[in-house]
KESERO-127231 format. One record per residue: residue number from 1; residue in three letters; x negated, y, z negated of N, C-alpha, C in turn. Coordinates in nm, 3 decimals. Each point is the difference from the previous one (the first is absolute). Layout:
# residues N
+-----+-----+---------+---------+---------+---------+---------+---------+---------+---------+---------+
!   i !  aa !     n.x !     n.y !     n.z !    ca.x !    ca.y !    ca.z !     c.x !     c.y !     c.z !
+-----+-----+---------+---------+---------+---------+---------+---------+---------+---------+---------+
! NUM ! ala !       X !       Y !       Z !       X !       Y !       Z !       X !       Y !       Z !
...
+-----+-----+---------+---------+---------+---------+---------+---------+---------+---------+---------+
***
This chain:
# residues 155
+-----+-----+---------+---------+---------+---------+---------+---------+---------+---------+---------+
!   i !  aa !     n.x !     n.y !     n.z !    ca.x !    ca.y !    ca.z !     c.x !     c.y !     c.z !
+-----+-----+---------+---------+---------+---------+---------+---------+---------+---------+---------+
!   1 ! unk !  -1.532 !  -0.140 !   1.853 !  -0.076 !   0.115 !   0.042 !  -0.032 !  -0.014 !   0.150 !
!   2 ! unk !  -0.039 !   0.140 !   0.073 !  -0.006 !  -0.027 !   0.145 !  -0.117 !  -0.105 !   0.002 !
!   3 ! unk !  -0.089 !  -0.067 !  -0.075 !  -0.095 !  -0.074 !   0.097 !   0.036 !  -0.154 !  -0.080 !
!   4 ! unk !   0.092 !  -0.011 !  -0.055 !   0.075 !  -0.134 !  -0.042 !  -0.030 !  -0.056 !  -0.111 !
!   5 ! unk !  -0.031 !   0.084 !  -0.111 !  -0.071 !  -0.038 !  -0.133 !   0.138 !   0.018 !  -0.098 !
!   6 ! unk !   0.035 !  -0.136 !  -0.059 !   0.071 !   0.025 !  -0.092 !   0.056 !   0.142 !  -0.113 !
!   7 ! unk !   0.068 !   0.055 !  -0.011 !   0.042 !   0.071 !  -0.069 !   0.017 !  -0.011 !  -0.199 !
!   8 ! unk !  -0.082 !   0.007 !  -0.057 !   0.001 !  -0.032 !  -0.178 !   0.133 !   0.045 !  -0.064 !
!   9 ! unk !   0.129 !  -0.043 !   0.061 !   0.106 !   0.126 !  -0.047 !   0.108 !  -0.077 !  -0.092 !
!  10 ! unk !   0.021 !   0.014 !  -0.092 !   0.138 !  -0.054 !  -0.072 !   0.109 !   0.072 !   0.074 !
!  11 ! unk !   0.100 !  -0.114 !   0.087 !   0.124 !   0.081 !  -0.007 !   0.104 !  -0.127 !   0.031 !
!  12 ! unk !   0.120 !   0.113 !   0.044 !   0.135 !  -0.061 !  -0.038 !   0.029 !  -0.082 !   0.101 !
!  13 ! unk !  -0.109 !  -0.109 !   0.104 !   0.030 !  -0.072 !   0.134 !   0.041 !  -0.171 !  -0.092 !
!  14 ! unk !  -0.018 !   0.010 !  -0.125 !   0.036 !  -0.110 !  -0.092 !   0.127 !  -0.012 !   0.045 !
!  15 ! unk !   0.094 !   0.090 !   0.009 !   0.175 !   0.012 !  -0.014 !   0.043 !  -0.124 !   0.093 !
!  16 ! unk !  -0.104 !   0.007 !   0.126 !   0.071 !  -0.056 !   0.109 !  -0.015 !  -0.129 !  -0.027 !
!  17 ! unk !  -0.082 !  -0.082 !  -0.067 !   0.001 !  -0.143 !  -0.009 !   0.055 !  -0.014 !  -0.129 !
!  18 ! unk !   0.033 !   0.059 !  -0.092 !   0.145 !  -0.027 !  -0.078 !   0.110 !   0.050 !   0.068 !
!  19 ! unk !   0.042 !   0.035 !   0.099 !   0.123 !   0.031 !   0.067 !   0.015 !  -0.136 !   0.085 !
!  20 ! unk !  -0.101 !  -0.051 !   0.036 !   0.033 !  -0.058 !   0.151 !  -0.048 !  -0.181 !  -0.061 !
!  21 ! unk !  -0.060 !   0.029 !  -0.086 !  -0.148 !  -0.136 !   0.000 !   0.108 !  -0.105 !  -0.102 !
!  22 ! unk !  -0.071 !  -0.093 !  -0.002 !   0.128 !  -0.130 !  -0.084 !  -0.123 !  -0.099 !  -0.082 !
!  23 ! unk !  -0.100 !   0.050 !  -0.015 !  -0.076 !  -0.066 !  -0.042 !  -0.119 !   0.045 !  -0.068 !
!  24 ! unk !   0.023 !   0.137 !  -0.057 !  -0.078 !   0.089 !  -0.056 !  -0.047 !  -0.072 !  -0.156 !
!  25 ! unk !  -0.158 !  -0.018 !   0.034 !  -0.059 !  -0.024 !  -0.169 !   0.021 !   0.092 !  -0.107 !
!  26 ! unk !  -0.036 !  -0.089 !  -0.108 !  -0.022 !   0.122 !  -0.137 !  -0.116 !   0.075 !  -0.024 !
!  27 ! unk !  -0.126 !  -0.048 !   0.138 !  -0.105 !   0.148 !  -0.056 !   0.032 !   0.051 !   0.106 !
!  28 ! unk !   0.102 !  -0.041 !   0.093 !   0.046 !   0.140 !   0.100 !   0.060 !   0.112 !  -0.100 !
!  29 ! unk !   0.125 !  -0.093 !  -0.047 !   0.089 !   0.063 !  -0.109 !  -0.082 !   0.103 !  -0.091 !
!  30 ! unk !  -0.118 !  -0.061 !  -0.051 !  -0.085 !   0.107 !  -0.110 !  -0.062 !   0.140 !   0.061 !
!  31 ! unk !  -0.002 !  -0.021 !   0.143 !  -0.026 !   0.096 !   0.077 !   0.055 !   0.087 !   0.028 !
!  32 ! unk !   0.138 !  -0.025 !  -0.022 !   0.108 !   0.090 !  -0.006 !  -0.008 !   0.056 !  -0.071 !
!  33 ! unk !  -0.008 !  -0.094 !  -0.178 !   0.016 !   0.065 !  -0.078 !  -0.070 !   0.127 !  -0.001 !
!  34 ! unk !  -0.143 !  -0.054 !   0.015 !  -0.091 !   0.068 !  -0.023 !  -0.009 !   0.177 !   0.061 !
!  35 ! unk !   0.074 !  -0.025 !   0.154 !   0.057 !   0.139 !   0.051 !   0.103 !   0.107 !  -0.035 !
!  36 ! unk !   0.081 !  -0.067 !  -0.059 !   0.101 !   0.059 !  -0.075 !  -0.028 !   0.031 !  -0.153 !
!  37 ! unk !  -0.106 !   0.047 !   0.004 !  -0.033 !   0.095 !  -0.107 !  -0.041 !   0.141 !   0.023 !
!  38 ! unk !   0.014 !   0.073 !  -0.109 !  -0.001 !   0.140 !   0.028 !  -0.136 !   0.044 !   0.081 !
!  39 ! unk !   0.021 !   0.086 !   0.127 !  -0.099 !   0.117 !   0.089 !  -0.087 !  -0.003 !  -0.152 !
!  40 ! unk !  -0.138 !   0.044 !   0.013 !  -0.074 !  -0.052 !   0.110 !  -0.037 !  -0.111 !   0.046 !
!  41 ! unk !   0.001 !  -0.107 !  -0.185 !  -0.006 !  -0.133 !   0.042 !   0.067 !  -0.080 !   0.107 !
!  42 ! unk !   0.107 !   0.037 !   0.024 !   0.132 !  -0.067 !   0.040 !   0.024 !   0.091 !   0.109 !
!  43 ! unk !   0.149 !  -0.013 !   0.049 !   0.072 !   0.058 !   0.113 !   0.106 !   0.093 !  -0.049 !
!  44 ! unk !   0.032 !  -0.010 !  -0.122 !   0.069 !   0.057 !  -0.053 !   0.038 !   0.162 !  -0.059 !
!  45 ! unk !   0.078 !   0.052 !   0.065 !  -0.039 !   0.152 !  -0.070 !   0.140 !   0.033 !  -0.057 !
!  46 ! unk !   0.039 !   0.101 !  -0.093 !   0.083 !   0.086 !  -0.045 !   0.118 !   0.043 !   0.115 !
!  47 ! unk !  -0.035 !  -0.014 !   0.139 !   0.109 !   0.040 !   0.078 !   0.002 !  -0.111 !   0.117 !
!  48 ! unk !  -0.069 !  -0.135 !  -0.005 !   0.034 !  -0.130 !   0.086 !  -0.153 !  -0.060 !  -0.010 !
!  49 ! unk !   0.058 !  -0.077 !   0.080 !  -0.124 !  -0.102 !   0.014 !  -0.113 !   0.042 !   0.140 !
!  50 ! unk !  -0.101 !   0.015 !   0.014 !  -0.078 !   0.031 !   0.089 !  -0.014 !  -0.102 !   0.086 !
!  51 ! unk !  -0.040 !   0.045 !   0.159 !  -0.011 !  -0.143 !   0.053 !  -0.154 !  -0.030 !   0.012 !
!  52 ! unk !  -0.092 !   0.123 !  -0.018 !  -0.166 !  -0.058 !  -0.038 !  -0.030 !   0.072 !  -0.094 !
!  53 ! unk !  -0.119 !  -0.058 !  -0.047 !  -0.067 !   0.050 !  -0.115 !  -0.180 !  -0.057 !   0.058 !
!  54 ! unk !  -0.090 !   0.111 !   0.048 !  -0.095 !  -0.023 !   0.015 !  -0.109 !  -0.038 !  -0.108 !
!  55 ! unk !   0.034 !   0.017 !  -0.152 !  -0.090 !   0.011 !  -0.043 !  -0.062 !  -0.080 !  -0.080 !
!  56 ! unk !   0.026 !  -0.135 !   0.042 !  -0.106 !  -0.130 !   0.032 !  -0.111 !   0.034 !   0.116 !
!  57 ! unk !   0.052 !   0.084 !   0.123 !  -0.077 !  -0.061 !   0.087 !  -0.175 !   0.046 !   0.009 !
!  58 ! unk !  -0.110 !  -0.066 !   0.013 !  -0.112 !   0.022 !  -0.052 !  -0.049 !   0.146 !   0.135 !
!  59 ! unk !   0.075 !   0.036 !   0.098 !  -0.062 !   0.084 !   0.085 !   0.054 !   0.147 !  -0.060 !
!  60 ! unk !  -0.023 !   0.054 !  -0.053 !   0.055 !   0.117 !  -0.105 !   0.070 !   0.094 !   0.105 !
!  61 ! unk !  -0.076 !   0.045 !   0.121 !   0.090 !   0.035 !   0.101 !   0.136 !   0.008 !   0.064 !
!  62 ! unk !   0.083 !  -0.152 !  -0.086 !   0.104 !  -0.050 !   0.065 !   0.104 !   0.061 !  -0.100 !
!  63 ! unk !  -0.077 !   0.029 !  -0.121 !   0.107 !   0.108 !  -0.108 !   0.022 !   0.092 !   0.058 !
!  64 ! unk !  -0.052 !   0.098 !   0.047 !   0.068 !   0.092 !   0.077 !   0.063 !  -0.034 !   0.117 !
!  65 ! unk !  -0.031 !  -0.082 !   0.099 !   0.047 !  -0.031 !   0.123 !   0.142 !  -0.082 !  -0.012 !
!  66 ! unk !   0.050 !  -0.023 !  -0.125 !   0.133 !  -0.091 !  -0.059 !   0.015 !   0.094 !  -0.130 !
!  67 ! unk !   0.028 !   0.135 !  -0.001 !   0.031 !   0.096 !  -0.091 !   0.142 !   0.022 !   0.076 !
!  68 ! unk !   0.101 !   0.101 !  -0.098 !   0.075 !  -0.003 !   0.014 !   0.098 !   0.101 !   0.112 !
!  69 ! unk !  -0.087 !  -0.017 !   0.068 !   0.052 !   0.114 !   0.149 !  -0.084 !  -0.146 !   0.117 !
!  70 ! unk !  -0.024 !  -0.077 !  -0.025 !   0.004 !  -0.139 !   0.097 !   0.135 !  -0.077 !  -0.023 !
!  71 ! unk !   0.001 !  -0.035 !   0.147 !   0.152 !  -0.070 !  -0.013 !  -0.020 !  -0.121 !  -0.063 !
!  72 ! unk !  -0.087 !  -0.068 !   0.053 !  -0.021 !  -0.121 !  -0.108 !  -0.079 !  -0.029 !  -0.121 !
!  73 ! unk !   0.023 !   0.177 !  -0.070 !  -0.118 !  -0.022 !  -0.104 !   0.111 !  -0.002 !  -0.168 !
!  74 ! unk !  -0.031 !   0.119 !  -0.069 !   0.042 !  -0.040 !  -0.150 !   0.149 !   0.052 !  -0.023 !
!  75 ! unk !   0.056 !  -0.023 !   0.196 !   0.131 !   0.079 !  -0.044 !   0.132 !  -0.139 !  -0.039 !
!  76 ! unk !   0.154 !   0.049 !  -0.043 !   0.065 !  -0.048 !  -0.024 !   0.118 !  -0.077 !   0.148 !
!  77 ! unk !  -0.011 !  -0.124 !   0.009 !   0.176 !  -0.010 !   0.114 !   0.087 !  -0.086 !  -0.112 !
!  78 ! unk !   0.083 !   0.030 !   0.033 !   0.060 !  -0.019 !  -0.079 !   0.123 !  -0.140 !   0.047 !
!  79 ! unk !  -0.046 !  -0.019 !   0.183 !   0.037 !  -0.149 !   0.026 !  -0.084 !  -0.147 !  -0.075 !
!  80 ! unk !  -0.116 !   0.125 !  -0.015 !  -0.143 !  -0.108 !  -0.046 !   0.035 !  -0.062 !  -0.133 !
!  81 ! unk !   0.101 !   0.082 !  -0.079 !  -0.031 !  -0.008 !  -0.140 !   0.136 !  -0.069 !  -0.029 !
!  82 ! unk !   0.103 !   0.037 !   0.065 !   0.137 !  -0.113 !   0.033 !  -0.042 !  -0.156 !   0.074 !
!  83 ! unk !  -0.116 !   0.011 !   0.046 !  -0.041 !  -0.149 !   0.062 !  -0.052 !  -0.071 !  -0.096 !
!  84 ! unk !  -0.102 !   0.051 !  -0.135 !  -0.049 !  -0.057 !  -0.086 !   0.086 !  -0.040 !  -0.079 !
!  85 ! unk !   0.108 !   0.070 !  -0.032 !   0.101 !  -0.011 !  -0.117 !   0.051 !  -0.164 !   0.055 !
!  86 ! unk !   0.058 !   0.034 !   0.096 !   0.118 !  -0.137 !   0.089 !  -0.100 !  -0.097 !  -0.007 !
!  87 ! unk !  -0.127 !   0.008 !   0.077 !  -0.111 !  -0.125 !  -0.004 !  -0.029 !  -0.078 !  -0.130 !
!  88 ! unk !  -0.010 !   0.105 !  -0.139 !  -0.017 !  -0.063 !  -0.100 !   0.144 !  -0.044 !  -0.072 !
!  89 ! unk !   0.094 !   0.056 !   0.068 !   0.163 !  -0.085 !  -0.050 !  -0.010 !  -0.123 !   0.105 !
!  90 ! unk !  -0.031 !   0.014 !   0.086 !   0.023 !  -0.113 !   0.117 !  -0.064 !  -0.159 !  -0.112 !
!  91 ! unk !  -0.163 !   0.045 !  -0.014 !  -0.098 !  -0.133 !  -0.030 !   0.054 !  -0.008 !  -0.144 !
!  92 ! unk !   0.051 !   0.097 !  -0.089 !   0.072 !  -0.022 !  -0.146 !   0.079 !  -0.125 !   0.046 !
!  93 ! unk !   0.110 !   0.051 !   0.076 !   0.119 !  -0.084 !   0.060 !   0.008 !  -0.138 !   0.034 !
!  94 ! unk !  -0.133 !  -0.050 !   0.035 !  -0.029 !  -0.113 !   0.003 !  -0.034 !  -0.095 !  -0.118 !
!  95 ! unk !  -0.026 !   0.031 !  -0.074 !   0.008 !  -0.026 !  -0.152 !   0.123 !  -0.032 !  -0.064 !
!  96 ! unk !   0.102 !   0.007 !   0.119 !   0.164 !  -0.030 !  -0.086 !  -0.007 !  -0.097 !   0.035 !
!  97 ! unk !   0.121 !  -0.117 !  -0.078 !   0.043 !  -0.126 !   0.014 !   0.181 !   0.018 !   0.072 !
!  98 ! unk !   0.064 !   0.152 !  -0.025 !   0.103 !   0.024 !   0.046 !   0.021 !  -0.033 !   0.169 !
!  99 ! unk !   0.091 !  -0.045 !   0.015 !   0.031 !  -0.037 !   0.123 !   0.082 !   0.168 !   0.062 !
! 100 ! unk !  -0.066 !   0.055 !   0.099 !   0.009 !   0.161 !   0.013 !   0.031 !  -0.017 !   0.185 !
! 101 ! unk !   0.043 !   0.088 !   0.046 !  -0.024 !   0.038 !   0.155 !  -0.025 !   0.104 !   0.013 !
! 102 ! unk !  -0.139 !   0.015 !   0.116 !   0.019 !   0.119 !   0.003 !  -0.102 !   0.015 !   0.162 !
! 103 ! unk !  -0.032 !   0.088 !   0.018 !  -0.037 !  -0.022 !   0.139 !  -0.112 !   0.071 !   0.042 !
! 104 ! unk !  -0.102 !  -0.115 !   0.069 !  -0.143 !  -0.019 !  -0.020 !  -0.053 !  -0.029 !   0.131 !
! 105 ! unk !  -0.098 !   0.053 !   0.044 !  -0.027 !  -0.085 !   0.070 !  -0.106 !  -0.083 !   0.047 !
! 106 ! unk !  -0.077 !  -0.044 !  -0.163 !  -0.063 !  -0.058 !  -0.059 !   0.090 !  -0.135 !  -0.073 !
! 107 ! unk !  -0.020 !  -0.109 !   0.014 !   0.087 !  -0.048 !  -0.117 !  -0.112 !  -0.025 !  -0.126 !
! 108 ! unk !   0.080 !  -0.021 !  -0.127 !  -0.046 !  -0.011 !  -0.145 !  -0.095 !  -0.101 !   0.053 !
! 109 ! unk !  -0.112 !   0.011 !  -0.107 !  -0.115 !  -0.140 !  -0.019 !   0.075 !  -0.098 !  -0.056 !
! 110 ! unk !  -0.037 !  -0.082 !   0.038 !   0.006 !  -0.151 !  -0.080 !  -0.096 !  -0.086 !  -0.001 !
! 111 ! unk !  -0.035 !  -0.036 !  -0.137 !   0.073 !   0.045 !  -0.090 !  -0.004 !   0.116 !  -0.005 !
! 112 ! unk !  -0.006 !   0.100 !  -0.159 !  -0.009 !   0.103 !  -0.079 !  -0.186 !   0.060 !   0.015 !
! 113 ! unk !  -0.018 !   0.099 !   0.015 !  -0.137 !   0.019 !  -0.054 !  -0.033 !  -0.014 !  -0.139 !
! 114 ! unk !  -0.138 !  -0.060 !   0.029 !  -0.013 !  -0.043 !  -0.138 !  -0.025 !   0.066 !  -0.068 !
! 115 ! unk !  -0.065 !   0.149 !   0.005 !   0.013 !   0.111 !  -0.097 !   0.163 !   0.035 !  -0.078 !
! 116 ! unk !   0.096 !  -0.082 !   0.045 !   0.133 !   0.084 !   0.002 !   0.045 !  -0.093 !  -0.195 !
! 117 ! unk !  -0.133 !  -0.043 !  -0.068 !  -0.038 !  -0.056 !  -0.146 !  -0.067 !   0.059 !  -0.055 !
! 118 ! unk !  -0.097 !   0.069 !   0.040 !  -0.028 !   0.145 !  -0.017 !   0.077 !   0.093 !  -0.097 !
! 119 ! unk !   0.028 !   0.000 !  -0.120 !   0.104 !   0.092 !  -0.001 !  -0.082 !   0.155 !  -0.008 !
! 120 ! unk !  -0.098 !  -0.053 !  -0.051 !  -0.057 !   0.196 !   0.001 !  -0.064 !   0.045 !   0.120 !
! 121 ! unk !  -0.027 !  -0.054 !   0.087 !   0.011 !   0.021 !   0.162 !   0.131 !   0.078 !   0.026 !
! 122 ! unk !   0.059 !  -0.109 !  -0.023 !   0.177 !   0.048 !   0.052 !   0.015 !   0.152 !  -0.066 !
! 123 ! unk !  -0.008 !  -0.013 !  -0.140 !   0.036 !   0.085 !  -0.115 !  -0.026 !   0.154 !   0.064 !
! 124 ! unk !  -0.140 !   0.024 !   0.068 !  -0.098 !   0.066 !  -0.023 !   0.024 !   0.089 !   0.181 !
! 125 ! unk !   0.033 !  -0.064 !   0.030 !   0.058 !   0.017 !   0.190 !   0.117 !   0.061 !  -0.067 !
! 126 ! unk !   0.110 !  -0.056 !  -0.072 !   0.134 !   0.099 !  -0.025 !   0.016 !   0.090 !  -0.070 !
! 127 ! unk !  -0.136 !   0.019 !  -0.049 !  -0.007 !   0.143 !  -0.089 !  -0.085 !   0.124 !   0.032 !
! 128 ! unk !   0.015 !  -0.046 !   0.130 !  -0.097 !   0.137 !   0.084 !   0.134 !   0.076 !   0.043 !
! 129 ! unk !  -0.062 !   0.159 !   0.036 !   0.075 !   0.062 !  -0.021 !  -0.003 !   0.052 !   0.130 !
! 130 ! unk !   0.118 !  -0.004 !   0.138 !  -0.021 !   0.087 !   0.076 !   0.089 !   0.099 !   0.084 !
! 131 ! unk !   0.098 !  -0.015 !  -0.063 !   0.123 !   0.130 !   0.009 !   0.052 !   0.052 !  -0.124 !
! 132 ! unk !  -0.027 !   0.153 !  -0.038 !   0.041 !   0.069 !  -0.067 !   0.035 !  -0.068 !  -0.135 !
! 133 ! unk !  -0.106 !  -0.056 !  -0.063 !  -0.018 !  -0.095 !  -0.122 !   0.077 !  -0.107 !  -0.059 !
! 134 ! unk !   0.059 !  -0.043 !   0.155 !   0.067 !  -0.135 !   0.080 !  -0.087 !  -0.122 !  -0.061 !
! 135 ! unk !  -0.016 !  -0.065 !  -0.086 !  -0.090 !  -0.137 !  -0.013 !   0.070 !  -0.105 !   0.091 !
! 136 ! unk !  -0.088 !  -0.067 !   0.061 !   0.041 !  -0.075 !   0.107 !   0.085 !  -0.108 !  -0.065 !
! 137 ! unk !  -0.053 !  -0.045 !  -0.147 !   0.113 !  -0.058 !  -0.085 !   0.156 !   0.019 !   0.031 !
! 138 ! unk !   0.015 !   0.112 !   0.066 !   0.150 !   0.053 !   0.007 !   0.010 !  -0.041 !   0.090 !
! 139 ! unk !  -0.049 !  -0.057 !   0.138 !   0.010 !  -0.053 !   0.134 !   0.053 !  -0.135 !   0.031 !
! 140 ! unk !   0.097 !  -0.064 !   0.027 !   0.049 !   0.063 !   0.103 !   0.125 !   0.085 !   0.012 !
! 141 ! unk !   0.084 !  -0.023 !  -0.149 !   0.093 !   0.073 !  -0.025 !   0.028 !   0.134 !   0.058 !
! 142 ! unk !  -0.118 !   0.123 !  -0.022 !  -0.019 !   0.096 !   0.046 !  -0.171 !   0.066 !   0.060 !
! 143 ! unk !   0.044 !   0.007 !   0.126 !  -0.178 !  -0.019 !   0.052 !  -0.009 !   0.174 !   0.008 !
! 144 ! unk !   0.038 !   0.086 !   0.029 !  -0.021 !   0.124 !   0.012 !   0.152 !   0.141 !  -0.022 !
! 145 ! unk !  -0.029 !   0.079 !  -0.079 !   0.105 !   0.100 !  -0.005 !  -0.093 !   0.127 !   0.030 !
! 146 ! unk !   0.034 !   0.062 !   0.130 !   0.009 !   0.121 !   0.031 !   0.090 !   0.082 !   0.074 !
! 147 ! unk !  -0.031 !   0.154 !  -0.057 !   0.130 !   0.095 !   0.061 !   0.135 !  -0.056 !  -0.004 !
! 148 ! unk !   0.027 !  -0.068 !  -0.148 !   0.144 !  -0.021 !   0.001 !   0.031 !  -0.129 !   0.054 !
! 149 ! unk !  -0.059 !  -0.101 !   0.074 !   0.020 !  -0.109 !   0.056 !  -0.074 !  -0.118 !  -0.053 !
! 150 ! unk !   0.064 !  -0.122 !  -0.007 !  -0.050 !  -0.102 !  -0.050 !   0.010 !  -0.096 !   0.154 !
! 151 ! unk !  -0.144 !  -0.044 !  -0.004 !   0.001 !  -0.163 !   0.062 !   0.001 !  -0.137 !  -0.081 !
! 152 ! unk !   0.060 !  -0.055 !   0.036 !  -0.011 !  -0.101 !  -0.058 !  -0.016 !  -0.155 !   0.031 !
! 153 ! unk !  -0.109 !  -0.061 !  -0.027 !  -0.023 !  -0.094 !   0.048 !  -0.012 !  -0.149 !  -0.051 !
! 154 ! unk !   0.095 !  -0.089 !   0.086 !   0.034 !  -0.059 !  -0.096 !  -0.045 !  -0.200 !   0.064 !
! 155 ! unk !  -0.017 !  -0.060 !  -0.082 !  -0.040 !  -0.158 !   0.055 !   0.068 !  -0.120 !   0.023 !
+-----+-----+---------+---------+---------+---------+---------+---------+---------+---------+---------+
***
């Protein structure tokens, strides 16, 4: 806010330290989870993932001021929501024992995170849903199909 007071906001700035980070915990991980549940609880809506959701934050004001005609309020990007997908295939990915290449520019932890024993951690991250009822389960095989085109991303 202009006079430097934290913002109460659930949103999608998680993506970037599963995209980039090599050392992400499991109550980071639950935090995820916890976002990737359905608007209002969550980030989640019927037509993408939102990149805020004010309505944790205790200044009631900031619901409207992060409504959905604010650029950084309850609207959809849809780079945002391709960053979460890859971030949570990325930290999955580390959880393999397969010897893979692929190109990072982070290298893998070592060891393994120790959540990666976890299995309903794990379980529970690949069964969120965030392209067109895409379970991330299906990742990395196929990370997104639109307008006829497949990406595909692979480890």
């Amino acid at each position: 806010m202009p006079d430097g007071t934290p913002v109460e906001v659930l949103n999608s700035d998680l993506s970037f330290k599963l995209m980039y980070g090599t050392n992400v915990t499991a109550t980071f991980l639950g935090h995820v989870v916890d976002a990737l549940t359905p608007y209002p609880r969550g980030l989640l809506t019927n037509v993408g993932m939102v990149v805020a959701n004010p309505a944790y934050d205790s200044n009631r004001t900031n619901v409207q001021v992060l409504d959905r005609t604010a650029y950084h309020g309850t609207v959809v990007w849809s780079f945002q929501q391709a960053l979460m997908a890859g971030g949570i295939a990325r930290q999955l990915g580390f959880c393999t024992t397969l010897n893979t290449t692929s190109v990072d520019i982070n290298p893998p932890p070592s060891p393994q995170p120790t959540w990666c024993t976890d299995t309903d951690l794990c379980n529970v991250c690949r069964g969120r849903r965030l392209f067109c009822g895409i379970p991330l389960r299906a990742l990395p095989a196929i990370f997104i199909q639109r307008f006829g085109r497949t990406l595909l991303i692979r480890h």
